[in-house]
C-alpha positions as CSV (number, residue, x, y, z in Angstrom):
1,X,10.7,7.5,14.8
2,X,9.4,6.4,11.3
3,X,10.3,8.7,8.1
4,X,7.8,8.0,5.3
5,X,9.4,8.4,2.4
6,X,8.9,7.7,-1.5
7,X,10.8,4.1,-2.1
8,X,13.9,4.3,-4.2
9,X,15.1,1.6,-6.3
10,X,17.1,-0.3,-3.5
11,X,13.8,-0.2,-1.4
12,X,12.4,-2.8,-3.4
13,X,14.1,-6.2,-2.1
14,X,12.6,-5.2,1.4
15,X,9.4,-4.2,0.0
16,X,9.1,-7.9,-1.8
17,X,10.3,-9.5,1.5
18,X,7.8,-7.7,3.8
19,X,4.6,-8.4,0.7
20,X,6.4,-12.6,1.0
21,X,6.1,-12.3,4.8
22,X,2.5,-14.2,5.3
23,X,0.5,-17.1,4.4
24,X,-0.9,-15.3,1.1
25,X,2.1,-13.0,0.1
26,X,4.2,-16.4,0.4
27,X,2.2,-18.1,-2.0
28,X,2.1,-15.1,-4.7
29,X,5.4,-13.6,-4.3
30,X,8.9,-15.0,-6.1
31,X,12.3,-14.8,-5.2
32,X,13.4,-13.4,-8.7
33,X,13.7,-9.7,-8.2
34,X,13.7,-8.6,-11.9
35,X,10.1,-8.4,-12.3
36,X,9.6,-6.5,-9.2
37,X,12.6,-4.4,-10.1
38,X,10.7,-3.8,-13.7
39,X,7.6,-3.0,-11.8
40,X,9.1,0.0,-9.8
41,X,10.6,1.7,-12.9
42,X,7.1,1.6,-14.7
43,X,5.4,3.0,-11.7
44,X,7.9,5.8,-11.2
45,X,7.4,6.7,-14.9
46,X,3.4,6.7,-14.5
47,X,3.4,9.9,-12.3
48,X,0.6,9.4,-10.0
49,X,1.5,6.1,-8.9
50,X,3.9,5.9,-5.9
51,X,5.5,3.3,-3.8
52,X,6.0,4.8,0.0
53,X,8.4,2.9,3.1
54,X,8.8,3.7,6.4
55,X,12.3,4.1,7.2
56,X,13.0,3.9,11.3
57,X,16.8,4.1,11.3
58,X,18.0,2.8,8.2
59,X,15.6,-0.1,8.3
60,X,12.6,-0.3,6.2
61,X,9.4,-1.4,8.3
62,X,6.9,-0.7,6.5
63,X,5.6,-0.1,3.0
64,X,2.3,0.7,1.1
65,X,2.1,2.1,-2.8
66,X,-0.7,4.9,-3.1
67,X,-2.1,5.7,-6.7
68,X,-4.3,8.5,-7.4
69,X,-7.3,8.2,-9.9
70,X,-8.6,11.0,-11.8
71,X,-12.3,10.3,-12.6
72,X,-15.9,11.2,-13.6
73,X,-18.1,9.8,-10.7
74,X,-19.0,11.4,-7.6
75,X,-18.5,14.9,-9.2
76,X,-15.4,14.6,-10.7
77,X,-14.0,13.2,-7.5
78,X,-10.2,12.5,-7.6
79,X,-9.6,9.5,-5.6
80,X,-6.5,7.6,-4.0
81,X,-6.2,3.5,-4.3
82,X,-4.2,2.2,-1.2
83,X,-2.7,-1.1,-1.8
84,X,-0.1,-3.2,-0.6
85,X,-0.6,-2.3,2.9
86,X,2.9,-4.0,5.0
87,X,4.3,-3.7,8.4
88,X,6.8,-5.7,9.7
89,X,5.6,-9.2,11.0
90,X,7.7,-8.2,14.4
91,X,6.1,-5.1,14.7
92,X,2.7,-5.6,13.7
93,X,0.3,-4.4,16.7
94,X,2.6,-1.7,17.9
95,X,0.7,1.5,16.0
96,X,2.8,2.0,13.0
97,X,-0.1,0.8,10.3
98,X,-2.1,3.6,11.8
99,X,0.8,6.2,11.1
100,X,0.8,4.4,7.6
101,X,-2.4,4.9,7.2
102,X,-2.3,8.7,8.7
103,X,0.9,9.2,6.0
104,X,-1.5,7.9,2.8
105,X,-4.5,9.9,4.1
106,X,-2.1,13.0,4.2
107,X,-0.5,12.4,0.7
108,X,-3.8,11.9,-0.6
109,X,-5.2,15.1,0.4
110,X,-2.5,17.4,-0.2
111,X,-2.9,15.5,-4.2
112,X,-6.2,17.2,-4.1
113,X,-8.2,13.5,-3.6
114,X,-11.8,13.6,-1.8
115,X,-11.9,10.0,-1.4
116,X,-9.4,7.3,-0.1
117,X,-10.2,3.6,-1.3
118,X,-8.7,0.3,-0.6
119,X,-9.2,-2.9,-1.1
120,X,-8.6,-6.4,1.3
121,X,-8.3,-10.2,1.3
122,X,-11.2,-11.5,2.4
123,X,-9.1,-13.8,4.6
124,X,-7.2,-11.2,6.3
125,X,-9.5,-10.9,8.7
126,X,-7.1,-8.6,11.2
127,X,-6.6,-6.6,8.4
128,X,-10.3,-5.6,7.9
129,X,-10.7,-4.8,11.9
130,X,-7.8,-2.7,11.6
131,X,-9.2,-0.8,8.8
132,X,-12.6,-0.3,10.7
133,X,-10.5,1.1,13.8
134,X,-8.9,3.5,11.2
135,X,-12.4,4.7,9.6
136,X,-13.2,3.2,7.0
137,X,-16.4,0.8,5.8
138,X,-16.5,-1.9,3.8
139,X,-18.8,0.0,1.3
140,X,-18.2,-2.1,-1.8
141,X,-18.3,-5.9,-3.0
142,X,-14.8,-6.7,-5.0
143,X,-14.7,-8.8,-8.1
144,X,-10.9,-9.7,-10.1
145,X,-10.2,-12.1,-13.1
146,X,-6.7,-13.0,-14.0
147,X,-5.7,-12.0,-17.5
148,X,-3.0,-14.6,-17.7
């Protein structure tokens, strides 16, 4: 049985391992835990920006942060940003990303959210079946620019 659970502190070196577990997390992700560690204390001071594992026996399997968005559009709609989406690469397949997603849907609700966004690599092409089994439609074209 999974426990979803908000992350503590000493979550975050399994969190980082399970975002450097792929092709593309491998190539963005750094050993150094210090900024990651830096990273968690500024999203536990924003409030409405939360970092959630799933903890089956000690273990953490899983992980996704969930932010929620007050806004103007759609009637003053109150959204939730899913991001960071992880399961274990040895247990990937066996139903636990649609309990993750079932947990964010849940949180977001209960936060008084109409809407529940995300957003994918265009590579991870698994990913964006997965996210069509769970409901949801690619509705939107993504753009990013680095800053740095």
């Amino acid at each position: 049985m999974i426990r979803w659970r908000l992350a503590t502190r000493g979550d975050v070196a399994a969190v980082v391992a399970m975002l450097a577990d792929d092709d593309l997390g491998a190539r963005r992700e750094v050993a150094d835990l210090a900024p990651y560690l830096a990273a968690f204390d500024a999203m536990m001071a924003e409030g409405n920006n939360h970092l959630i594992v799933g903890d089956q026996d000690g273990v953490i399997v899983a992980t996704y942060q969930l932010t929620f968005i007050t806004g103007l559009s759609l009637r003053a709609a109150r959204r939730a940003q899913v991001e960071s989406v992880r399961v274990a690469s040895n247990l990937r397949s066996t139903g636990i990303g649609a309990a993750l997603m079932a947990d964010a849907e849940t949180r977001a609700r209960a936060a008084g959210c109409s809407l529940i966004q995300l957003t994918t690599n265009r590579d991870r092409s698994r990913a964006h079946a997965f996210y069509a089994r769970q409901g949801y439609e690619p509705s939107h074209l993504g753009f990013k620019k680095s800053l740095i």
